[in-house]
Residue frames relative to the residue before (quaternion, step in Angstrom):
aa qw qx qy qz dx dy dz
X 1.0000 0.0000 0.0000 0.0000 0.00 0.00 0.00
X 0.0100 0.8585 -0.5026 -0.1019 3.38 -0.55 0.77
X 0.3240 -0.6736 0.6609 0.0671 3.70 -0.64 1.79
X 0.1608 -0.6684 0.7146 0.1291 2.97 -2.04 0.83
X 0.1131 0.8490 -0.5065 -0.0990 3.78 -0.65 0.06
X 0.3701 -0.7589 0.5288 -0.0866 3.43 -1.38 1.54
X 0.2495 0.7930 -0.4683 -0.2994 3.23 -1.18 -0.52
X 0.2068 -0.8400 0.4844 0.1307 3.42 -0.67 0.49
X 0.2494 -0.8323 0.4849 0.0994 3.59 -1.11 0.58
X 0.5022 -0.5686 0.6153 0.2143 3.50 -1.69 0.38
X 0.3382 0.6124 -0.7078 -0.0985 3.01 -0.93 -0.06
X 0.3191 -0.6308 0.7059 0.0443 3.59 -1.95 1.04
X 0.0367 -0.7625 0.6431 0.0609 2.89 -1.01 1.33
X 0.3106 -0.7995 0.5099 0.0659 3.98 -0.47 1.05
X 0.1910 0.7239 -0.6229 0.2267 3.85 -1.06 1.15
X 0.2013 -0.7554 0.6176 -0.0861 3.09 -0.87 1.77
X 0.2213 0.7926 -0.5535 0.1283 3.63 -0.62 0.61
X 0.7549 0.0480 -0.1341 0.6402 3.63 -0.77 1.45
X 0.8943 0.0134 0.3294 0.3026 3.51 0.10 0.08
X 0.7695 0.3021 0.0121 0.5626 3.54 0.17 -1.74
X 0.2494 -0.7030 0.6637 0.0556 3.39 -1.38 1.36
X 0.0619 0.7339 -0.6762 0.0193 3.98 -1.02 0.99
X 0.0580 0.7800 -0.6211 -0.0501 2.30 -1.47 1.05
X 0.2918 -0.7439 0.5757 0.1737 4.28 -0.78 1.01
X 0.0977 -0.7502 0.6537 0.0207 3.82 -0.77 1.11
X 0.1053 -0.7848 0.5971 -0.1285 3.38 -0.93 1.30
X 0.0185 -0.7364 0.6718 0.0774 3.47 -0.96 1.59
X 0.4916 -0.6126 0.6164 0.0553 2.22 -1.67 1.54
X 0.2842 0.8544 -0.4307 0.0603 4.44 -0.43 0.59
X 0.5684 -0.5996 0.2896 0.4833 2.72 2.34 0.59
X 0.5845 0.6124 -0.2398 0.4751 3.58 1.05 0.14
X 0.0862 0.8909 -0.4451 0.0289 3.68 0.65 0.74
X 0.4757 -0.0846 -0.8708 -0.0911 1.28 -1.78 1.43
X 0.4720 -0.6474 0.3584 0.4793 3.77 -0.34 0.35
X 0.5499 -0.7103 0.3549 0.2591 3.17 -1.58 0.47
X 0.0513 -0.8788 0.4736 0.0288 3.64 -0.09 0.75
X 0.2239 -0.8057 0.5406 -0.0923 3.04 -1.57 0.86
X 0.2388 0.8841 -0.3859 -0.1114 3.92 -0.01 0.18
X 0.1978 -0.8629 0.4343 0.1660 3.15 -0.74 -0.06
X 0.1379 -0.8444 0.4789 0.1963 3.83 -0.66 0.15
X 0.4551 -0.6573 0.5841 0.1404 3.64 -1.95 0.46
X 0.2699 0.7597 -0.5819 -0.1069 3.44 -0.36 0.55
X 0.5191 -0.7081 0.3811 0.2897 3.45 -1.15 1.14
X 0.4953 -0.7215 0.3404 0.3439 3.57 -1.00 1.30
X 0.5559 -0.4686 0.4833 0.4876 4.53 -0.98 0.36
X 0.8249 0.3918 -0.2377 0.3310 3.61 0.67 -0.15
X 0.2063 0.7135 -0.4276 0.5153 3.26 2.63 0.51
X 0.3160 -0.7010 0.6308 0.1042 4.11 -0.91 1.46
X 0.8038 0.2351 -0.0250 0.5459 3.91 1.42 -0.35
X 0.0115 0.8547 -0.4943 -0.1584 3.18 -0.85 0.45
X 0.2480 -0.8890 0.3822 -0.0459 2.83 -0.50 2.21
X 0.1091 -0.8313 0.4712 0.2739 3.97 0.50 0.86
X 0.5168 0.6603 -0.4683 0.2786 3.71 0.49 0.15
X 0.5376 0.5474 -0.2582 0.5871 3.54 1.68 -1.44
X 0.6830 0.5018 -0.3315 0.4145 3.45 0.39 -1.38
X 0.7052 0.2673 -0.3179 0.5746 3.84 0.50 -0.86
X 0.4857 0.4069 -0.6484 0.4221 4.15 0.19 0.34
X 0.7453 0.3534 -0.3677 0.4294 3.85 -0.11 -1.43
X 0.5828 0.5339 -0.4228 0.4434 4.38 0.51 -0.56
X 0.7027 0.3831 -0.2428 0.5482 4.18 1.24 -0.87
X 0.6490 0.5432 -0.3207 0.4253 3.40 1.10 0.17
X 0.6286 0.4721 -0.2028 0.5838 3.01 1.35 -1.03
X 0.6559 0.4348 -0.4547 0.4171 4.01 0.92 -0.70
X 0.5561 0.6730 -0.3316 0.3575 3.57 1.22 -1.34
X 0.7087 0.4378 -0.2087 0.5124 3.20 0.68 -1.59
X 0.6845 0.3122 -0.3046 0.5841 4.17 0.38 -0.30
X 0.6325 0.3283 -0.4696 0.5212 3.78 0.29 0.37
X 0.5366 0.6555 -0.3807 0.3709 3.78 0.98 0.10
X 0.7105 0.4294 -0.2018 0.5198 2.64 1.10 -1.61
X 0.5917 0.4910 -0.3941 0.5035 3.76 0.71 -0.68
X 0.5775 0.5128 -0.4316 0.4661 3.83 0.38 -0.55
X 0.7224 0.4199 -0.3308 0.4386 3.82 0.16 -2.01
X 0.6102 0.5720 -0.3218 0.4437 4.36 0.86 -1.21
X 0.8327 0.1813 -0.2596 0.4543 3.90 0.76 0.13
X 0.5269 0.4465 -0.4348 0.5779 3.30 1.36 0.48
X 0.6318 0.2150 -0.4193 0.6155 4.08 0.45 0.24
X 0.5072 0.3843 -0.6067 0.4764 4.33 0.52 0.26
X 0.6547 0.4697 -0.4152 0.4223 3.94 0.45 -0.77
X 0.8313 0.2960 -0.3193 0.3456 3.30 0.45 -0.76
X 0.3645 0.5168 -0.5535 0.5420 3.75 1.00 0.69
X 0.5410 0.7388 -0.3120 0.2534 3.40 0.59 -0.96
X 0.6851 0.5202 -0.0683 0.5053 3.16 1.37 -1.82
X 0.5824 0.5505 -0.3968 0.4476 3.46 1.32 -0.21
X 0.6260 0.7355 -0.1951 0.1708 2.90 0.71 -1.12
């Protein structure tokens, strides 16, 4: 059986200004340029608080979740690729 093992990282960098939570996720897999992704929070006119911690969970969710989707879109281009 033959096993490969790797590792790759995240890193999240987080900024809140006026209000608005960003946040830019960046895999790291030794491949350069890393892949990146970000996303933002903007609190609703009907938010009673303004809470930059929530604001940077739903901005890392939204970068995570759009650096997925950019990840899963060149691993099924690679594998068409192999047909080719």
């Amino acid at each position: 059986m033959n096993q490969t093992a790797t590792r790759w990282s995240v890193e999240i960098f987080l900024t809140e200004t006026d209000g608005r939570s960003y946040a830019r996720a960046r895999l790291l897999t030794g491949v350069q340029p890393p892949l990146s992704a970000s996303g933002v929070a903007v609190p609703s006119e009907h938010d009673a608080l303004d809470v930059p911690e929530i604001g940077f969970e739903l901005a890392t969710a939204r970068a995570l979740r759009s650096l997925a989707d950019k990840l899963l879109s060149i691993g099924e281009d690679d594998v068409a690729g192999l047909g080719d």
